[in-house]
C-alpha positions in Angstrom: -17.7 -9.4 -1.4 -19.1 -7.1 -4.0 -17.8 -6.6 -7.2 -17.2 -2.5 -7.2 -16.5 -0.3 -4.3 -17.5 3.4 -4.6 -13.9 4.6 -3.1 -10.7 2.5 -1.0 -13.0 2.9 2.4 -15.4 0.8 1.8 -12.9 -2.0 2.1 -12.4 -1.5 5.7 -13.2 -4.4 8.2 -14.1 -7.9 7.2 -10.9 -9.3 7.8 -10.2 -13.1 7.6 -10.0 -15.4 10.6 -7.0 -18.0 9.8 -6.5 -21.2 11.6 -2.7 -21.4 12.3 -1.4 -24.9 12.2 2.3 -25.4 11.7 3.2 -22.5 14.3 0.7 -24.1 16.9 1.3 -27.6 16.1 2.7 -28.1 20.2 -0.2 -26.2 21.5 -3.3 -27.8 22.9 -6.5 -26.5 20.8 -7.5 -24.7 17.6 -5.7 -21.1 17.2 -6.5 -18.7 15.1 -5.3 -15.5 13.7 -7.7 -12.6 12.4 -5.6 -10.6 9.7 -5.9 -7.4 10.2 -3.5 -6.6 7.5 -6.2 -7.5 4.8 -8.0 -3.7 5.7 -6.9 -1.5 2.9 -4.8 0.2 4.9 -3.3 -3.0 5.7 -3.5 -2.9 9.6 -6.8 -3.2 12.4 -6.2 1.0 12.3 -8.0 2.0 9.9 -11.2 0.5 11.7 -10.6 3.2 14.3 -9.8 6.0 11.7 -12.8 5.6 9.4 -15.1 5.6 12.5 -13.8 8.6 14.4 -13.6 10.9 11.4 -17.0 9.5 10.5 -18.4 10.3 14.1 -16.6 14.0 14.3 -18.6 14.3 10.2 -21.9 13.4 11.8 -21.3 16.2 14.9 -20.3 18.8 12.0 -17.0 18.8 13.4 -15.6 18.3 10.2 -15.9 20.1 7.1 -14.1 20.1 3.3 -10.4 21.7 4.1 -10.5 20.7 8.0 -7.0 19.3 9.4 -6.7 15.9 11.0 -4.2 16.0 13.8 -2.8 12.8 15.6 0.2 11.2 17.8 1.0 7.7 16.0 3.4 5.0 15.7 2.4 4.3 12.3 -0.3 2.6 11.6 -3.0 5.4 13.1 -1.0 7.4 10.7 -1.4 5.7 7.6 -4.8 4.7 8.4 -6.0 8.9 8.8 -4.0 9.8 5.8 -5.9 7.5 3.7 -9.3 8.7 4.8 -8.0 12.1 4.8 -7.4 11.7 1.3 -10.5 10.0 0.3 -12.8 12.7 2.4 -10.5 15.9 1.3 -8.9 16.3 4.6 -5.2 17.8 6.0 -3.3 15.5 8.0 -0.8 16.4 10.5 0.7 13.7 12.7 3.2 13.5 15.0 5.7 10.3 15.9 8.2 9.3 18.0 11.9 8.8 16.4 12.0 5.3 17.0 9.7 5.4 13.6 11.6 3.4 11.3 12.3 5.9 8.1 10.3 3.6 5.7 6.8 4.6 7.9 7.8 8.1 7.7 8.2 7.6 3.8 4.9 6.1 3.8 3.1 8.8 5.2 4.6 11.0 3.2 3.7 9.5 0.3 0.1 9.8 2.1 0.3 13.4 1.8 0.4 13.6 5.7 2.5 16.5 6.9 5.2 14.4 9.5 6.8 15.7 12.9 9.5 13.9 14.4 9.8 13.9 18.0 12.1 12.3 20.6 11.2 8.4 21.6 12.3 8.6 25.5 11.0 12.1 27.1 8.2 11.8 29.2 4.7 12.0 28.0 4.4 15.6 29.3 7.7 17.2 27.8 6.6 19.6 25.3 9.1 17.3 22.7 6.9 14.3 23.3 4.5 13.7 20.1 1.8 13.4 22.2 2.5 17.6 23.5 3.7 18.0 19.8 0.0 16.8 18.4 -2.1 18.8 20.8 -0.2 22.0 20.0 -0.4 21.8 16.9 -4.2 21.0 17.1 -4.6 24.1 19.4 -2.6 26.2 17.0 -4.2 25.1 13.6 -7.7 26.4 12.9 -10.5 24.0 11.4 -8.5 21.3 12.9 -9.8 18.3 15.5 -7.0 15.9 17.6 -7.7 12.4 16.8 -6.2 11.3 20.2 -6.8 7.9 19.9 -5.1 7.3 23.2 -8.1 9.0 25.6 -10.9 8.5 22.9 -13.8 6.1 23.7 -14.6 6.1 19.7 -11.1 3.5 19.2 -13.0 0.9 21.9 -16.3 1.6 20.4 -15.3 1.2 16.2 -13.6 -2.3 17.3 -17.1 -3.4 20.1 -19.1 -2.7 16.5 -16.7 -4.6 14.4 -14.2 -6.5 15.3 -15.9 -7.9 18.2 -19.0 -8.7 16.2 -16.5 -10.4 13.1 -14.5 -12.5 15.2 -17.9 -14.2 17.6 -19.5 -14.8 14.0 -16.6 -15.9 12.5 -16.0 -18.5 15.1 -19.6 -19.3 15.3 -19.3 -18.2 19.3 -17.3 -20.9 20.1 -14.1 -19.2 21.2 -12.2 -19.3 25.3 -9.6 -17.1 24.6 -8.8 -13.6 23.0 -5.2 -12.5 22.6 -4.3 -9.1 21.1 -1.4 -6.5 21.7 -2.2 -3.5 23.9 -1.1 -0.1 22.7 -3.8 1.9 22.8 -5.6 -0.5 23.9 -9.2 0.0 21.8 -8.5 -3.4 19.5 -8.4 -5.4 22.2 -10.4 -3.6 24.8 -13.6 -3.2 22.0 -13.4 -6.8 20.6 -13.4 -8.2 24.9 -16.2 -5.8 25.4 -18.6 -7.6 22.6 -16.8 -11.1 23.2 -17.5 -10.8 27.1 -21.1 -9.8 26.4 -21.7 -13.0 24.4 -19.7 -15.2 26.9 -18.4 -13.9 30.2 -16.1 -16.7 30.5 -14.0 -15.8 27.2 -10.5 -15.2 29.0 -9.1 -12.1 27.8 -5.2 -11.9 27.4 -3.5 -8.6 26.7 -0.3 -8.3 25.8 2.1 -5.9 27.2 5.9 -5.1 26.3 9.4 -5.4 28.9 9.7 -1.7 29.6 5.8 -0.6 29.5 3.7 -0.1 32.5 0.6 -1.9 31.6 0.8 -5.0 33.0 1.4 -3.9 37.0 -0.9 -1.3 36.4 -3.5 -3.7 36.0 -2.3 -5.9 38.8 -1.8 -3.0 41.4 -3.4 0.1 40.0 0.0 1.4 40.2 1.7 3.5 37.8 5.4 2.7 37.9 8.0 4.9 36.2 10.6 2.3 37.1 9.0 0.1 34.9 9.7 2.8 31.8 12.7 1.2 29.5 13.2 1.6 25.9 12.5 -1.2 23.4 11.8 -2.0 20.0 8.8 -3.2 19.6 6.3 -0.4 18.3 2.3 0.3 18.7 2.9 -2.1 22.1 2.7 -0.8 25.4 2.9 2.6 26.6 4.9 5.0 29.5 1.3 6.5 30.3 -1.9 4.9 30.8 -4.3 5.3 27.7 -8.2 5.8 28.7 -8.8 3.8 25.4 -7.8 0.9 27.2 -10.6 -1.3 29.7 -8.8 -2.8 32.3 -11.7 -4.0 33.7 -12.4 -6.4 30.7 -8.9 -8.0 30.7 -8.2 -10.6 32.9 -4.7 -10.6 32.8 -1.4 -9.3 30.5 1.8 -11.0 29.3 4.5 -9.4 29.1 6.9 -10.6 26.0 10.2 -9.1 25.6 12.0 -7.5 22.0 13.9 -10.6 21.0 11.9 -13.8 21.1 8.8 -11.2 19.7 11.3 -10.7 16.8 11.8 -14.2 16.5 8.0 -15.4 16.2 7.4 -12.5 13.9 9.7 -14.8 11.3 8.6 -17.7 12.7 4.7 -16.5 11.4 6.2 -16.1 8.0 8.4 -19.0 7.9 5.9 -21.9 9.1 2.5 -19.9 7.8 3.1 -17.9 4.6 1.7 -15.1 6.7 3.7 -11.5 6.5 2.6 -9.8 9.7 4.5 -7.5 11.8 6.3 -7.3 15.5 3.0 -6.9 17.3 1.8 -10.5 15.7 4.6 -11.8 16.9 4.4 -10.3 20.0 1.2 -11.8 20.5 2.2 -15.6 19.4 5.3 -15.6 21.9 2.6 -14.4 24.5 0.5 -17.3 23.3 3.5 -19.9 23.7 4.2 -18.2 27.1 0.4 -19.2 28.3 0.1 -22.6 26.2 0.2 -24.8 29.5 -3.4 -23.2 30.2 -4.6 -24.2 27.3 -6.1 -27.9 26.2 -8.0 -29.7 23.3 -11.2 -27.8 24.1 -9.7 -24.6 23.4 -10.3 -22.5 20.6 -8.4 -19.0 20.7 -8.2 -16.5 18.9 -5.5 -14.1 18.1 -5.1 -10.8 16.2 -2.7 -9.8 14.3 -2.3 -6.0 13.9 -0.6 -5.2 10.6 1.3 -6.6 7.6 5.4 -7.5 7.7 6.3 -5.0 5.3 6.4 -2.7 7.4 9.1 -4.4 9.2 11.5 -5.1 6.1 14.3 -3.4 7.5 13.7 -4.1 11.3 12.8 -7.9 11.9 12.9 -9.4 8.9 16.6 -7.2 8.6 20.1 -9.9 9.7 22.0 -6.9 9.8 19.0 -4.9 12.3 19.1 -8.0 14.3 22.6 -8.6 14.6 22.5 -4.5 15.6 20.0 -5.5 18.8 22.1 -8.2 19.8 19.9 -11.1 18.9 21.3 -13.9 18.2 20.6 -16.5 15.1 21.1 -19.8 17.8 17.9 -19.0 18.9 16.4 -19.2 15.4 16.2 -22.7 15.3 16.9 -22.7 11.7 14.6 -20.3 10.3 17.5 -18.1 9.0 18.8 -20.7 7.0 15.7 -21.1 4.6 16.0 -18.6 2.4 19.4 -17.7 0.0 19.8 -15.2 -2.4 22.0 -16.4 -5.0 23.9 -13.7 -7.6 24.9 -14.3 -10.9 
């Protein structure tokens, strides 16, 4: 690591690879978690930002003055508003209102220009932020749509990154890759390098209760039944993103809201690592496929972003309580930590 950096960007990528041992101590094998949250933007996003603004600068797509425009959950979001800033860009984005109002503060304090839009329309309902986005793309001039979702740069920044960190990191001794799918271009990118290296690296994404991922990949289906709200965000989708490889998966696990929440204490409790839902997500996917796994194996997973963004959602009693979850199936963890007033 050098000593100066010319500007916040330069900072992007290189994220440590962490062997978790308290968490894992009943699963076979080494695990490890690559931190995503150490990118200054503190999630794998702004790998995907930096590079597609960077690519769209290199096409003279871009210019000083020209408007970013993107759907998000959050992270994208944060990430684009902070190379916005750095490159003298406008961002406009566009998320769902199942954002929790801290993110929208967030962005707002990025200098992004926020649209709120209903959570459970479908995709193609002019209220969806994905309709919201590309009209306002189409109606702002100088402007280019990020769409992350449909853009082969998001599998393409991660194949020339994170894929290329995480085989050095582990010196190419790795079987397994687990990661969320949202998008899908952190996981699909970092399998495409992996499986390059090694074809027999299993790839494992992760998939939500409620998303249609996981049976599209098993039937080439697209269910609408499967469609259900829940709280986990930037996991799973109600459409099928082109940024995600299906071909380079071999198989999804579906976790569900609650015991997600649960591990995403159970990270910070037993590790000293904040990270948010998705990490979580991914270690109760990880628990749910441990009886694969032996001494031999060496997985890695990724986790997305850092906990704070989850301060009053899963690390919240009172937001818990709200969904119903309950503290027996804790196991303890609640009962660590007191605050005492005088």
């Amino acid at each position: 690591m050098n000593g100066t950096y010319n500007n916040i960007l330069e900072l992007v990528g290189s994220t440590p690879l962490v062997r978790l041992n308290r968490i894992a101590e009943n699963i076979d094998g080494e695990i490890y978690a690559k931190i995503e949250s150490y990118n200054p933007g503190h999630s794998t996003k702004d790998r995907i930002a930096l590079h597609i603004i960077e690519t769209a600068e290199k096409k003279g797509l871009l210019k000083s003055g020209s408007t970013i425009v993107e759907t998000t959950s959050g992270n994208t979001g944060f990430s684009l508003a902070m190379v916005s800033i750095v490159k003298g860009y406008k961002c406009i984005l566009a998320v769902s209102d199942k954002t929790k109002a801290e993110k929208i503060a967030y962005l707002k304090a990025l200098g992004a220009e926020v649209y709120v839009c209903p959570a459970n329309v479908p995709t193609d309902d002019p209220r969806s932020y994905y309709e919201v986005a590309k009209r306002i793309a189409k109606q702002t001039p100088n402007s280019i749509y990020i769409n992350q979702y449909f853009n082969q740069l998001n599998i393409e920044a991660h194949y020339l990154t994170t894929g290329p960190e995480i085989w050095e990191q582990m010196q190419g001794d790795i079987t397994h890759l687990i990661a969320c799918c949202g998008t899908g271009g952190t996981l699909s990118g970092s399998a495409r390098y992996l499986k390059e290296k090694n074809p027999n690296i299993k790839v494992i994404g992760v998939d939500a209760v409620g998303s249609v991922l996981k049976k599209y990949h098993e039937t080439g289906e697209f269910d609408k039944n499967e469609i259900k709200p829940y709280q986990i965000e930037g996991l799973g989708k109600n459409l099928i993103p082109e940024a995600l490889d299906f071909k380079i998966i071999d198989r999804f696990v579906k976790v569900a809201d609650e015991e997600s929440a649960y591990c995403t204490r159970e990270i910070a409790l037993k590790e000293g690592i904040m990270a948010g839902y998705t990490s979580g997500a991914v270690i109760q996917a990880l628990k749910q496929i441990k009886n694969e796994l032996n001494y031999k194996s060496r997985v890695v997973v990724i986790f997305p972003d850092h906990g704070s963004r989850y301060i009053t959602k899963v690390f919240n009693d009172k937001w818990m309580a709200e969904q119903g979850f309950t503290n027996s199936k804790l196991n303890g963890l609640e009962s660590r930590a007191v605050v005492n007033y005088i």
